[in-house]
C-alpha positions in Angstrom: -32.1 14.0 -28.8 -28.7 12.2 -27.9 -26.1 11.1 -31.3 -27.2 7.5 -32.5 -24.1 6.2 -34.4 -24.3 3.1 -35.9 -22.1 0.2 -35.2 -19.1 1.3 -37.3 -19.5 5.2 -37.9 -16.8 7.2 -37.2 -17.5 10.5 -37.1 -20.3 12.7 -36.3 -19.6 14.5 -39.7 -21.3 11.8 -41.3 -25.0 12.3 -41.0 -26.2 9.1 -42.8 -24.2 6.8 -40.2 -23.2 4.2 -43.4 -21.1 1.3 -42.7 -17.4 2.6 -43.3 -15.2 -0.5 -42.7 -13.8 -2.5 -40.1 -15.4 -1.8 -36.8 -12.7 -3.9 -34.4 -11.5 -1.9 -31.4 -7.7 -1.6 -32.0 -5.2 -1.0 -29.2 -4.8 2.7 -29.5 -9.0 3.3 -29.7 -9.0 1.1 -26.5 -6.2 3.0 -24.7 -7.1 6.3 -25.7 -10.3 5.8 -22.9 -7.7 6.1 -20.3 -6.1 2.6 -19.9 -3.0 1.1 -21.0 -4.3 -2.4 -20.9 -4.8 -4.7 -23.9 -7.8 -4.8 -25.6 -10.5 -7.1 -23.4 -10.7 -10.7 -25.6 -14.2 -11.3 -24.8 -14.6 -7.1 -25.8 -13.8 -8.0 -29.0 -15.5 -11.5 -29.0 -18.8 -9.5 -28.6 -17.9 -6.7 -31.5 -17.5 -9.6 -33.4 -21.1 -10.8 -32.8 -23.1 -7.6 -33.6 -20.6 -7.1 -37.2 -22.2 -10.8 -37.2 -25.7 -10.1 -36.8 -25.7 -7.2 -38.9 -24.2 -8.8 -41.6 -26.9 -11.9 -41.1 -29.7 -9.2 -40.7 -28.7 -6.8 -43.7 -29.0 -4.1 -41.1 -26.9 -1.7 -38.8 -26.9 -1.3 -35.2 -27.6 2.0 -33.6 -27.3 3.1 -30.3 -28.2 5.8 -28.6 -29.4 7.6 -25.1 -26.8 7.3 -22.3 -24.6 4.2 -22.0 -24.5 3.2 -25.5 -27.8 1.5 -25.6 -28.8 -0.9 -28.6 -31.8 0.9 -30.9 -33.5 0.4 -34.1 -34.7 -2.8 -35.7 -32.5 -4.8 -34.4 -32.9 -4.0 -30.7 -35.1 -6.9 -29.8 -32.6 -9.5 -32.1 -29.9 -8.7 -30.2 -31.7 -8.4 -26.3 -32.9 -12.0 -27.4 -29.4 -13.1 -28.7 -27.3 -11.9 -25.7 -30.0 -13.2 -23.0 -29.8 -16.6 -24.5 -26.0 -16.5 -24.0 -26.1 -15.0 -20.7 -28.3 -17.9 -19.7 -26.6 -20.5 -21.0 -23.3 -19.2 -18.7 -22.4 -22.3 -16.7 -21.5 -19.8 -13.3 -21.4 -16.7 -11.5 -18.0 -15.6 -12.6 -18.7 -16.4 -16.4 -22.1 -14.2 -16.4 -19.9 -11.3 -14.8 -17.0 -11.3 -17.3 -20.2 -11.6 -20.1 -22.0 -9.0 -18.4 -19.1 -6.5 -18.2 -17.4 -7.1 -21.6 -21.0 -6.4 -22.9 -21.7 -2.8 -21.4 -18.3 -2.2 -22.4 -18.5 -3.2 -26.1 -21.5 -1.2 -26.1 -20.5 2.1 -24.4 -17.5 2.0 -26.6 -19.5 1.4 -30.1 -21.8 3.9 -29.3 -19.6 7.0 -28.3 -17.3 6.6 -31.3 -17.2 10.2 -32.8 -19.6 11.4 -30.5 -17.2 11.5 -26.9 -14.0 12.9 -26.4 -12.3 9.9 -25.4 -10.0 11.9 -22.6 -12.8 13.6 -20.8 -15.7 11.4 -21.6 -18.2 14.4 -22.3 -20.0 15.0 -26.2 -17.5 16.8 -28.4 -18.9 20.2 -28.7 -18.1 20.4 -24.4 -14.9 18.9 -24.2 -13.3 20.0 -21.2 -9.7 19.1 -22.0 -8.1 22.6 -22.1 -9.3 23.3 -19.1 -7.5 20.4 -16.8 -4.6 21.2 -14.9 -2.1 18.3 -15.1 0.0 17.8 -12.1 3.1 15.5 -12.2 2.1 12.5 -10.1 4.3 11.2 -6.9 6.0 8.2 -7.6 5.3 6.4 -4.1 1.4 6.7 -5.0 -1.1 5.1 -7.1 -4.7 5.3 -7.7 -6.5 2.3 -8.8 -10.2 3.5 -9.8 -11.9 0.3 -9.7 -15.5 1.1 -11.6 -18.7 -0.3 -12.8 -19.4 -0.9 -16.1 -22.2 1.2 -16.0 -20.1 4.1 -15.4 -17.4 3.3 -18.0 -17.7 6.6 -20.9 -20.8 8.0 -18.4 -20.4 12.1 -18.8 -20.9 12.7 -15.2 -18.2 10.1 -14.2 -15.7 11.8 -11.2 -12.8 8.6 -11.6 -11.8 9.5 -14.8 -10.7 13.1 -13.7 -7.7 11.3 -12.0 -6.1 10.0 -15.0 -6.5 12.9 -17.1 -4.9 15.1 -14.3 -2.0 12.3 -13.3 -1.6 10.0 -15.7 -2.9 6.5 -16.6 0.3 5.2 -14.6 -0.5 6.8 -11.8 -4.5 6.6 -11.9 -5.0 3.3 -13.4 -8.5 2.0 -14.4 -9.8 -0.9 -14.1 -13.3 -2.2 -14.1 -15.1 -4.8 -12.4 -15.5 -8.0 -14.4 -12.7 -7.4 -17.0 -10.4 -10.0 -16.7 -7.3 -8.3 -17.9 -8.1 -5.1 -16.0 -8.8 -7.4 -12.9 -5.5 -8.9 -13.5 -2.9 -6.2 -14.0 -4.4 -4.7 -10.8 -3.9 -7.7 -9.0 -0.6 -8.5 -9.9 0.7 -4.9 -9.0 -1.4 -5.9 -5.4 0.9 -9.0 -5.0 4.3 -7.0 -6.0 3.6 -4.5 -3.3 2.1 -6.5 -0.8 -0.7 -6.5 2.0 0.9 -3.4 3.6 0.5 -1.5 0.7 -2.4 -1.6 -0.1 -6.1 0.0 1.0 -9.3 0.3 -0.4 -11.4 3.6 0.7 -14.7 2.4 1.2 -17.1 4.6 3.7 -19.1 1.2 4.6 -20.1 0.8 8.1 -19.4 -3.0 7.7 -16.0 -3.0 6.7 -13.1 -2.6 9.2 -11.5 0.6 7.8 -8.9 2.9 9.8 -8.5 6.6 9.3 -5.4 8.2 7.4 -4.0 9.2 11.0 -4.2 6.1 12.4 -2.9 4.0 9.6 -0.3 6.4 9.1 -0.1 9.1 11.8 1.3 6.6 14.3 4.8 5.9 14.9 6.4 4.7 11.8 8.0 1.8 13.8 4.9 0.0 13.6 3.2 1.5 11.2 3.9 0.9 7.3 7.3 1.9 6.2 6.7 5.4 4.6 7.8 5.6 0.8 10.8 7.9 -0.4 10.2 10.1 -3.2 11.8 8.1 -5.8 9.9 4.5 -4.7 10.3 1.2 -5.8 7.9 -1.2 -6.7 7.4 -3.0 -2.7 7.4 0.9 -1.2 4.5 2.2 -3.8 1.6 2.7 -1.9 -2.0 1.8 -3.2 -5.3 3.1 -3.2 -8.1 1.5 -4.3 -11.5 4.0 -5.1 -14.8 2.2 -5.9 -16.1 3.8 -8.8 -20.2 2.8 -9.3 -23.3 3.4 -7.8 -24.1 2.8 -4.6 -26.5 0.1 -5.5 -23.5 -1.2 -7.4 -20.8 -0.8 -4.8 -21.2 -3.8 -2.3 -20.9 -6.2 -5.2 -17.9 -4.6 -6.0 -16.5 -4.2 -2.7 -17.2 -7.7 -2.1 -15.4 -9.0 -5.3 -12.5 -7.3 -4.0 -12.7 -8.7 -0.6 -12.9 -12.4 -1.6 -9.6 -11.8 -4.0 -7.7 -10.4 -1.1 -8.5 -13.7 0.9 -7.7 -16.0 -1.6 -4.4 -14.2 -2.2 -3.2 -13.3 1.5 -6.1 -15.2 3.6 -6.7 -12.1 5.3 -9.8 -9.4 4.4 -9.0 -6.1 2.4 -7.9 -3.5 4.3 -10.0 -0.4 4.0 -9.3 3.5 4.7 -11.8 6.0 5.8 -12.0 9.6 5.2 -13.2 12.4 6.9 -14.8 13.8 3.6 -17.9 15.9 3.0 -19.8 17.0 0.0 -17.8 17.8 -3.2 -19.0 20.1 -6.1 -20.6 17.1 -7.5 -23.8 17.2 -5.1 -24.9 20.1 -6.7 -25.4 18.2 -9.9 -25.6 14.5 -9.1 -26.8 14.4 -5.4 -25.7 11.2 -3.0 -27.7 9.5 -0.9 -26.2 11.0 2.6 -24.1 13.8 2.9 -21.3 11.2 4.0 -20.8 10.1 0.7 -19.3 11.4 -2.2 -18.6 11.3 -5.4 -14.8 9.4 -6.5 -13.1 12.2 -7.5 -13.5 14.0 -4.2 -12.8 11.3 -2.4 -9.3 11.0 -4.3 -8.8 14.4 -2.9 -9.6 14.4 0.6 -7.1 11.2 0.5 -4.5 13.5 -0.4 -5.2 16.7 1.9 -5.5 14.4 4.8 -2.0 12.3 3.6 -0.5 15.9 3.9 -1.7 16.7 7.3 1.1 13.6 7.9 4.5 15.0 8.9 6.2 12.6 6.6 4.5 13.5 3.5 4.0 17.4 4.0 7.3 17.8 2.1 5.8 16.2 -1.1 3.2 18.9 -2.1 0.1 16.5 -2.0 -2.0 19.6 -1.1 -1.5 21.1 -4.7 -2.3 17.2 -6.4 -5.7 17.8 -4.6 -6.0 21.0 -5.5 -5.8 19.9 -9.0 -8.7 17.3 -8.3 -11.2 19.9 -6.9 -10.5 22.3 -9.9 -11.3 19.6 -12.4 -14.6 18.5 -10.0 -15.8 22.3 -10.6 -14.6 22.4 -14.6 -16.3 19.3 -14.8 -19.6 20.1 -13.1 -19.6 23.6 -15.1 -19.1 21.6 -18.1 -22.3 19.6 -17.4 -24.2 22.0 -15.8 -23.4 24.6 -19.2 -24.8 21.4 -21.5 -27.7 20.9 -19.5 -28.7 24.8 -19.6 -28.2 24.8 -23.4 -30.5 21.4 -23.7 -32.9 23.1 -21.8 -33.0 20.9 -19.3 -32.7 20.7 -16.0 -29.5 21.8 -13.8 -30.5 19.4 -10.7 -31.8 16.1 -10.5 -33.5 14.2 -7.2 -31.7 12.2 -4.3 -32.3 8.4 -5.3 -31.3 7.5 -2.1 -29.0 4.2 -2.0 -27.9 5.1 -5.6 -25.9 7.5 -6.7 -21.7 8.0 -6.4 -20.2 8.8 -9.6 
């Protein structure tokens, strides 16, 4: 059976999971996930409200399972409690800031003292001395752009990139939270249109290969970034980070922004990418797909098939990537083997990219 830490327990030492103190997610527990954002308002708004309905219940909050799920007595309370406010959301954009600050609230409660908070995974299999860090390029940046669901999920691929380049240079943000949304947004605008591309494999969105985008003649093409770039000549790249399912919400989210700001549609990259390690473990619907991580790499392999970026050494950054792909998946697979569980789990088609 999975940890079940209450509300406000700190450690995993503690086997009684008693109330120890103040439960508010500070600055450095929220960064220490992997972003340098401020703490998410309506994050804290909802910690607030379970210390609230604990204290009006005379009971703790447990969670438990995957994805910091609400258990015990006051499961139902709670279901009933957030429901209600859900409902009473007067639009779309409301019930997806509530939704997302929700999951998040929860994953974070509910891996405190139980999840290394650099590689996401149960303490006892933390994967951290095993990483190689690689000193990212200046005129790059990731944006891994996930789900909710897959914030603090074990068998998540995106948050590889920060722990190998930095939270600088691999910058998370996730769908829904405002201040993530924002900072990601804003670095958009300062770099402009040119700069920026999404890599989404969707057959319905316009997307150009790395050759063509940047293969052609540089006259035309987007002016290619020194090594020591400035804030209009950084270059970057957005990677959808959910499940498949999830993706097209997201993807559309991100398309609507990119009209309002430059009245034009997002434009998208698409990679010549096959399977990574992850298939072994976490299979994808069609052997087109894959999981983030990979797809980070094959980004930077196919940027260094470019002549002007074969000086930079982009080859060893995904190097790094696919090494931390196979630590990871033998990091999962070793957990599963000593759970007694199983090593493989079935295609659910239309579902799966970590």
């Amino acid at each position: 059976m999975e940890e079940t830490p209450s509300i406000a327990a700190l450690s995993v030492s503690s086997p009684s999971r008693q109330f120890h103190g103040d439960s508010t997610i500070g600055l450095q527990e929220w960064q220490s996930w992997g972003t340098s954002s401020p703490v998410p308002s309506m994050v804290s708004e909802i910690v607030e409200d379970l210390k609230l309905l604990e204290k009006e219940s005379n009971a703790q909050i447990t969670f438990g399972g995957h994805g910091g799920k609400i258990q015990g007595e006051l499961k139902i309370t709670e279901d009933k409690k957030h429901r209600a406010k859900y409902q009473s959301l007067k639009d779309s954009e409301e019930k997806i800031q509530f939704f997302s600050a929700r999951q998040v609230a929860c994953r974070l409660l509910g891996s405190r003292g139980y999840l290394c908070q650099k590689c996401w995974l149960p303490r006892e299999d933390c994967m951290c001395s095993r990483i190689r860090c690689c000193t990212a390029w200046e005129g790059m940046r990731f944006w891994v752009y996930m789900h909710p669901k897959d914030f603090l999920r074990q068998n998540n691929t995106g948050k590889l990139l920060w722990q190998i380049f930095g939270v600088q240079a691999a910058s998370l943000s996730i769908f829904g939270i405002i201040e993530h949304e924002e900072i990601m947004w804003n670095e958009f605008m300062r770099a402009g249109k040119e700069n920026v591309w999404c890599l989404y494999p969707n057959k319905d969105a316009a997307a150009n290969s790395v050759q063509d985008i940047f293969g052609r003649n540089t006259s035309t093409g987007p002016e290619i970034p020194t090594m020591m770039a400035t804030h209009n000549e950084i270059m970057h790249f957005i990677l959808i980070d959910g499940t498949w399912s999830n993706s097209a919400a997201m993807f559309r989210r991100l398309k609507e922004r990119a009209n309002l700001v430059w009245k034009e549609d997002l434009p998208c990259i698409s990679l010549t990418t096959g399977a990574s390690a992850m298939h072994k473990l976490r299979p994808q619907p069609s052997w087109d797909r894959t999981c983030t991580a990979a797809a980070a790499a094959s980004l930077l392999f196919e940027l260094q098939s470019v002549p002007q970026f074969s000086s930079i050494g982009l080859e060893e950054h995904g190097e790094a990537v696919e090494e931390g792909l196979e630590t990871l998946l033998e990091a999962l697979t070793t957990r599963r083997v000593r759970k007694g569980r199983s090593i493989t789990r079935k295609v659910r088609h239309n579902r799966d990219i970590c």
